[in-house]
N, C-alpha and C positions, 0 to 999 in steps of 0.2 A: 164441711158437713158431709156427713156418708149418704148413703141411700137409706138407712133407717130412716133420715130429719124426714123425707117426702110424706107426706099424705098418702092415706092410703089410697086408693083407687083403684079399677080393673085391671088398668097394665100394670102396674107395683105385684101384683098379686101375679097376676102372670107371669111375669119378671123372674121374682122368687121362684115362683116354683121350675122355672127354666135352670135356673142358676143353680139347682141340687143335682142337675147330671150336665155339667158346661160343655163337655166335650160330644156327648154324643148330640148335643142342643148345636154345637158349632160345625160338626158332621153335616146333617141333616140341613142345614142351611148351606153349606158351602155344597153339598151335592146338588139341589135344588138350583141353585144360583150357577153351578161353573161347571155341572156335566152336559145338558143340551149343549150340542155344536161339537161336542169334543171328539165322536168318532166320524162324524159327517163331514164336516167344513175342510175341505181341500186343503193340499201343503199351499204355505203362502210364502208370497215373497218377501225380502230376500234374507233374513237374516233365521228363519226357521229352517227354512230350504238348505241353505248353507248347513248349519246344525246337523238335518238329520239326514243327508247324503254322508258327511262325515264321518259318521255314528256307523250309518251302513257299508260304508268302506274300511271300517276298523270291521264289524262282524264278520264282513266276504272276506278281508285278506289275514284277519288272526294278528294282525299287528294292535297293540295297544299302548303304543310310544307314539308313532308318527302320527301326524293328522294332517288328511290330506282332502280337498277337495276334487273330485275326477282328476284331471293327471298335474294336478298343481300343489303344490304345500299349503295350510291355514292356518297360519302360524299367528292368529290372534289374539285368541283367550288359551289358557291354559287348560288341562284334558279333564278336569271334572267331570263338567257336563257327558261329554263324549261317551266316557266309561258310565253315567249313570245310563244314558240311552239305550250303550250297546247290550247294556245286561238287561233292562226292558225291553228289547226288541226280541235278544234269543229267547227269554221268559218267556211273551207272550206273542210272536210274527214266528214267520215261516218264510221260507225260500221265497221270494226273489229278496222280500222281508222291503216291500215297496206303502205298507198300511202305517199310513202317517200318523197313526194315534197311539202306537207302541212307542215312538218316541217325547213323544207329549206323556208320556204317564210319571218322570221324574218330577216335571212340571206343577203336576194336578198333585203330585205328594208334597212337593215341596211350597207350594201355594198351600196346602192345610196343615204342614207342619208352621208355618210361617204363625199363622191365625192361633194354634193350639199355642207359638212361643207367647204371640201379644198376649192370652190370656195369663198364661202364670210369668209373663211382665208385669201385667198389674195387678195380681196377685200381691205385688212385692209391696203395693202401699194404696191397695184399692179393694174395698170387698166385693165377693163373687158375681154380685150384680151389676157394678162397675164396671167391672171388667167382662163379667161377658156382651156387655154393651160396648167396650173398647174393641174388641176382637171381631165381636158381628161387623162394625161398619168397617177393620181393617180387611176382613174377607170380602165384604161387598162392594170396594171404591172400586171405580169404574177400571184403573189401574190394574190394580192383581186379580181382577177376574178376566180380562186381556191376558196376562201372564199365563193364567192358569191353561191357556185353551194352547200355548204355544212353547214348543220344543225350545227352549231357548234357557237362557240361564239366571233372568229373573227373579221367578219364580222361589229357585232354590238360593242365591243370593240371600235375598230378604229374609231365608228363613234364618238362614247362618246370622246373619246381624242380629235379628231379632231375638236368636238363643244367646248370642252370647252378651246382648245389649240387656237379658235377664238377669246375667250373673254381675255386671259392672254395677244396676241401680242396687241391688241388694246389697254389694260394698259399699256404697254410697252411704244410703240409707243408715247402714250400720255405725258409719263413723258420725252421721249427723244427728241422729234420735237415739239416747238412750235405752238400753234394753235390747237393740236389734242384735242378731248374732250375724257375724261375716259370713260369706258363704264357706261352705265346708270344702276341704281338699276334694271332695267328688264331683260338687258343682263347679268347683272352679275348673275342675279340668274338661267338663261339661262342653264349659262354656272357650275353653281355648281350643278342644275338637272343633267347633265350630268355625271359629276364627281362621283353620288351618283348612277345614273343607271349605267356607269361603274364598279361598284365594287357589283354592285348586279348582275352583270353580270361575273367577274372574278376577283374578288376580288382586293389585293391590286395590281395588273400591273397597273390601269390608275394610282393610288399615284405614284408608283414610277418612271413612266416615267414620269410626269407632275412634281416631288418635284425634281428630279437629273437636268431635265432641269431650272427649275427655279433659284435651287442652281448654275447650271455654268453661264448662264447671270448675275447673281449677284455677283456672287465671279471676274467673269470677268472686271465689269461694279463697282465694289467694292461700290455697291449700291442697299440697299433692300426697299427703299424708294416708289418703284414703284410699290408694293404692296400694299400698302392703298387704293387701290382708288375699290378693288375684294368687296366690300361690307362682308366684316370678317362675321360679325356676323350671318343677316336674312339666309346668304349662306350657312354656316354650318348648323344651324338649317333646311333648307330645306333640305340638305344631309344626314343629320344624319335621319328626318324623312321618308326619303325612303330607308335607308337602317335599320332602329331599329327594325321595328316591325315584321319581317320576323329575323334578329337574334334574338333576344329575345325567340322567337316561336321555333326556331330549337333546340336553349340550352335547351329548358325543351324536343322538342319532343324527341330528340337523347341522352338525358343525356347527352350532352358536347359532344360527340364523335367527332359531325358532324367539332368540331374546333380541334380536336384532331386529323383527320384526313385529314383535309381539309388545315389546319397551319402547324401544327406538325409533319406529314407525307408527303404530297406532296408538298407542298408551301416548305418545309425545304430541302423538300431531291432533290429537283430539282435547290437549290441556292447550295447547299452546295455537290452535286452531280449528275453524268449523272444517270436519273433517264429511270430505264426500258431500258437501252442500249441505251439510246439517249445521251448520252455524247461526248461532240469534243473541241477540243480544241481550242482558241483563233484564228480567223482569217475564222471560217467557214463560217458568212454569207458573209465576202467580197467573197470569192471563189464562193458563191451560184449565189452572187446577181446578176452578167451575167445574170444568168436564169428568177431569181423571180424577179429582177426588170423588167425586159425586156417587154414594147420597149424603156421606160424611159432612158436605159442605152444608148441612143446616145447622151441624154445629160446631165446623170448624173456629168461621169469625171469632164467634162468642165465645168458646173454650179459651181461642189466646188471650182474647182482651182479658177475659176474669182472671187468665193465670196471669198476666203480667199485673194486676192488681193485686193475687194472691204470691208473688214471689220470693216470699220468704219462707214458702213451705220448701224441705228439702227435695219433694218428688216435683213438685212442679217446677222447682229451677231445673234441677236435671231434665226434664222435658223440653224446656224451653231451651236449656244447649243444646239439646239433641236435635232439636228440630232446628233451630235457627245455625248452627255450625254448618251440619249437613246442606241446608238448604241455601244458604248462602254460596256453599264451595259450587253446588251445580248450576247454580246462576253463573257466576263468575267463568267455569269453565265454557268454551267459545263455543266447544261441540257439544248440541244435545238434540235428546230424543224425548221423547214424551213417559218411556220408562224409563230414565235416568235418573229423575227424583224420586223415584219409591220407596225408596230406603230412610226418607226423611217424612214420606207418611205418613208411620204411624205414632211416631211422638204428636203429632199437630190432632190427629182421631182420637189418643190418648183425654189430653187435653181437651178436647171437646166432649169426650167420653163425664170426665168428672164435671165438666159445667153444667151438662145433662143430668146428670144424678143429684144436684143440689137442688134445695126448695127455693124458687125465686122468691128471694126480698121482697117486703112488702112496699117498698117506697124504693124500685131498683132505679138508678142511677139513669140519667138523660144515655150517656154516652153507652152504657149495655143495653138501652131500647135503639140504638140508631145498631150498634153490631147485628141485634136481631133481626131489625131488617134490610140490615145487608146479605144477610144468612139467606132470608126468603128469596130477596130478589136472585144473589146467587145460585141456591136452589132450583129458584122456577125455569132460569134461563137453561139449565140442562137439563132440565124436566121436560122444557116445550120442545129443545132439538134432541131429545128420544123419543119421542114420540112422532114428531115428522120424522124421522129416519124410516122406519118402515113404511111410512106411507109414503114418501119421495123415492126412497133410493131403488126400488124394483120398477119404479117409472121411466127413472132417467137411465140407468144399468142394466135393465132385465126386461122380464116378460111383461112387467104390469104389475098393479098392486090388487091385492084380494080384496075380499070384505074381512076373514078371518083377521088379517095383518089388521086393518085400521080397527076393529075389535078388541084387540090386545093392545093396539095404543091406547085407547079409548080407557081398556080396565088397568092399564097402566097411571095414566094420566089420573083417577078417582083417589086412588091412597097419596098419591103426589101432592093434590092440591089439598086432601085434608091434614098431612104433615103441615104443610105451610099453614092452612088457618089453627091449626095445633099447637104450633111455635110461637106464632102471633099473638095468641089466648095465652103465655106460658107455661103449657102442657107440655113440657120439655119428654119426659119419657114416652108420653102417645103419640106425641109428633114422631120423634126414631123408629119406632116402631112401624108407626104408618110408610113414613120412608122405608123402612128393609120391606115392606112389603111391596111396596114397588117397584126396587132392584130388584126383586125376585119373579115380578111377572114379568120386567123389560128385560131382561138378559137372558131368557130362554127362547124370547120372541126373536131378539137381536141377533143373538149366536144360533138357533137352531131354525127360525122358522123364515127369518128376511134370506139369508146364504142363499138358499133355492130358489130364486127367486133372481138373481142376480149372475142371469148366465154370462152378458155381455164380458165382468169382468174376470170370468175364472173363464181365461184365453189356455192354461196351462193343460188342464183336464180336458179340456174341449180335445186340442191337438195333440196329446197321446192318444184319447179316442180316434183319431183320423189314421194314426200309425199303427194302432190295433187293427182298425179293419181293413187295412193297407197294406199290411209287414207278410212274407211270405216265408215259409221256411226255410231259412238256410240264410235269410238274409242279413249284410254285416250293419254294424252300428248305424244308428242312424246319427246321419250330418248335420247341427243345426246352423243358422244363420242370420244375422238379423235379433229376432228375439231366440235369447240364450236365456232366460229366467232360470234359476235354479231349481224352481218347483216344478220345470220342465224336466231336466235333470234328471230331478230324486224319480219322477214319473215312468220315464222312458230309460234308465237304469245307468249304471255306473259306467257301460262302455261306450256311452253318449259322446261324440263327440260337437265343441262347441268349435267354430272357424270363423273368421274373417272370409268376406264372401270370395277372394282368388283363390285362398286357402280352402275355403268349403269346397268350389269346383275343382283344384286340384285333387283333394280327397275323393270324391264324389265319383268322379273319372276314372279315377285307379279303383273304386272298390265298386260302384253301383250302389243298386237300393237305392234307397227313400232320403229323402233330403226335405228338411222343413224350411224354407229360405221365408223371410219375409223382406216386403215390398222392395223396402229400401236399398238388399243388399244383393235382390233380384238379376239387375243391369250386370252386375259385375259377375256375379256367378254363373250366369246364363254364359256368358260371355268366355269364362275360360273351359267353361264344356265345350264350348264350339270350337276353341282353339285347340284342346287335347282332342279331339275328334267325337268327344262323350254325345250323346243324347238324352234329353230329362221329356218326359212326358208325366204335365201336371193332371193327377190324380183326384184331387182335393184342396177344399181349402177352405177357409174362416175367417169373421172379420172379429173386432172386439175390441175392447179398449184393455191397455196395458196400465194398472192402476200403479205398480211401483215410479213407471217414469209419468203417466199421467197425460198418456196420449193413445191416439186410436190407431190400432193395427191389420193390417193383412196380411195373412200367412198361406202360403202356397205350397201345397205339399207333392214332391217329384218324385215321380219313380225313372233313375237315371239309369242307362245303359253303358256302363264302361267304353271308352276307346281301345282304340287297338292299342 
């Protein structure tokens, strides 16, 4: 049933009239929802950090092959990202080019190109109201509005699936319902540009999520027929020519390493192990996804159960492989992260998207009134912990919590809980609604108004401040030690150097200046200034908590005197 079966009512009417300009309606949501915090919120640790030191060591040295972290190789994802960054930073930074939100802007484009794909996805078997209800809640899961605010590759990932996961259902579709047409030699190649930025972006995850879903609608559907129509040929050749000439270039620049490390080390040890302590076991992201799907979670439950009741339609089996392929494979893998699964998202939002759109049955089913309120409860439980996040985390982190903050929880928390008596009433479309309306107060709160507020754990920002009004003309790199955060790094500049604390006093001693030691690596450092004949006179210092490892810190900041 489409969105015409519904009743008419105030949100159906509001709906419509959103759904006659979708994209500038998806704009204006995703600006609201994912620009607070995005020029504010300090570089974080560690894998943004990472990113956009990178980024600005390709702008500073003119090289656009290598990728290197300060004076080490990074040989882990392939140079998409890198080159989208460094071209937004010369656009819009400037020398020292240290302003962390010019590398976040590929991010923020490619988080709204992502949302603009989910719409004209379901476009392909969903009308405009449908779907800009599928796309509002893939922009607003708690998930890709994370992405959105962070230099990292996410973001643009999902969008690449998501274009080219437009052009697969449309095959699909075409060979299962009579009348549809296959997509045209433009789209098809559309959608293998994608595929090809995909993997110049993060190598093989778009293959494997697009080849595991393709394989279960087919092995389902015991038909691969429906693949002829992707244009095989000019499609590969465009893909292979956006991603060849950049491998090509890395094999000779790195001697092979860069696959040696990039394949063989981390792509390997992260399938076949919890890599770096991120290991869990089978069933994490369902546990997560309360959180990271959320607000979509009031209609995820219920979307899958009615599709698996409705799964003889051809868009909903294609969903239901797309989601349960995907979703399955990052269970299974040992290493994960909490944006690992995003990519299988938005087929389950989808899904929820058209259960929302239907008029409920007048005599619905025992088993879709219990979905429903699994929905609510699911729901409420990330409903109630955003709302104590602003009021707890500036207490236990920071300077204290306002009245503003617990305000905004307060007007957060009112569309929350009328979503849920919404759902409960079968007000399926006023319920969603009510929901984005409350992603939209708690994610400006959360990303732009709690940060400040939380000085304890932004240790990073703190102690380049202490180097700013410390650092003297003329003076050589500063020596870290102890805490080496990479957001310290990107802060205090590319000729930072990072030491083990004999090696920090070794350096320290030959060059002078400033030296950032923390507590631990204190004893030892101290210790071979004294032997090389050096002297450190501590300047400064700060305590805080270290929220990547998740323990409390003291950092001491030296102004050391060379030995003879």
């Amino acid at each position: 049933m489409n969105a015409a079966a519904l009743p008419d009512t105030p949100a159906k009417g509001l709906l419509s009239r959103l759904a006659r300009r979708p994209l500038a309606t998806l704009f204006l949501l995703c600006l609201v929802a994912w620009v607070p915090g995005f020029f504010t919120m300090p570089p974080l640790d560690r894998d943004e950090s990472r990113f956009a030191q990178a980024s600005r060591q390709m702008v500073e040295s003119g090289d656009y092959v290598d990728i290197r972290f300060s004076t080490a190789s990074r040989y882990r994802k392939p140079v998409g990202i890198y080159w989208m960054q460094s071209a937004s930073t010369l656009l819009f930074g400037k020398p020292p080019y240290d302003a962390i939100w010019t590398y976040r802007v590929p991010s923020l484009i490619g988080a709204f190109l992502a949302v603009v794909f989910a719409f004209w996805c379901m476009r392909a078997f969903a009308p405009p109201e449908t779907a800009l209800i599928g796309a509002a809640f893939v922009g607003l899961t708690v998930s890709l509005r994370a992405e959105a605010l962070i230099a990292k590759t996410d973001a643009v990932l999902l969008a690449t699936i998501l274009g080219a996961q437009a052009v697969l259902v449309r095959a699909y579709l075409a060979a299962r319902m009579p009348g549809r047409a296959p997509p045209t030699l433009g789209m098809a190649l559309a959608g293998w540009a994608a595929f090809g930025i995909g993997i110049l972006v993060k190598g093989p995850v778009i293959a494997a999520v697009l080849a595991l879903g393709i394989c279960a609608i087919s092995i389902w559907d015991r038909d691969w027929r429906w693949l002829r129509s992707l244009h095989w040929g000019p499609g590969l050749a465009l893909a292979i020519l956006i991603c060849l000439p950049w491998a090509i270039a890395i094999a000779f620049v790195s001697h092979g390493q860069f696959y040696e490390q990039a394949l063989g080390h981390d792509f390997a040890a992260k399938v076949m192990g919890g890599q770096e302590t991120h290991g869990a076991p089978p069933g994490y992201y369902l546990l997560l996804a309360s959180l990271t799907l959320w607000p979509a979670t009031l209609v995820a439950v219920p979307g899958i159960g009615s599709a698996i009741a409705d799964r003889r339609n051809p868009a909903v089996r294609y969903l239901l492989a797309w989601a349960g392929a995907a979703w399955l494979m990052f269970e299974l893998v040992p290493t994960k992260l909490p944006h690992y699964i995003l990519p299988a998202y938005p087929a389950v939002v989808f899904l929820g998207a058209l259960w929302a759109m239907r008029a409920p049955p007048a005599d619905e089913p025992r088993w879709a009134k219990v979905l429903r309120i699994i929905a609510a409860v699911q729901f409420a439980a990330a409903l109630l912990a955003l709302a104590l996040a602003p009021v707890l985390a500036p207490h236990y982190f920071g300077s204290g919590t306002t009245w503003w903050l617990v305000a905004g929880a307060v007007a957060g928390m009112a569309p929350g809980i009328g979503a849920i008596v919404l759902l409960l009433q079968r007000k399926n479309l006023a319920a969603c609604m009510s929901a984005a309306c409350a992603a939209l107060i708690f994610f400006p709160l959360l990303c732009w108004g709690v940060p400040g507020h939380l000085d304890r754990i932004w240790v990073s920002p703190r102690a380049a401040a202490l180097v700013a009004r410390n650092r003297h003309p003329g003076d050589p790199p500063v020596v870290l030690s102890g805490y080496v955060e990479p957001s310290l790094v990107f802060l205090l500049g590319t000729g930072t150097l990072l030491e083990p604390p004999k090696d920090a006093g070794t350096t320290a001693a030959r060059q002078g200046g400033l030296a950032l030691v923390e507590d631990r690596s204190r004893p030892v450092f101290l210790a071979r200034l004294t032997e090389l004949g050096a002297t450190a006179k501590p300047v400064d210092q700060l305590s805080g908590i270290n929220y990547s490892r998740g323990r409390k810190v003291h950092i001491t900041l030296y102004r050391v005197t060379p030995g003879r």
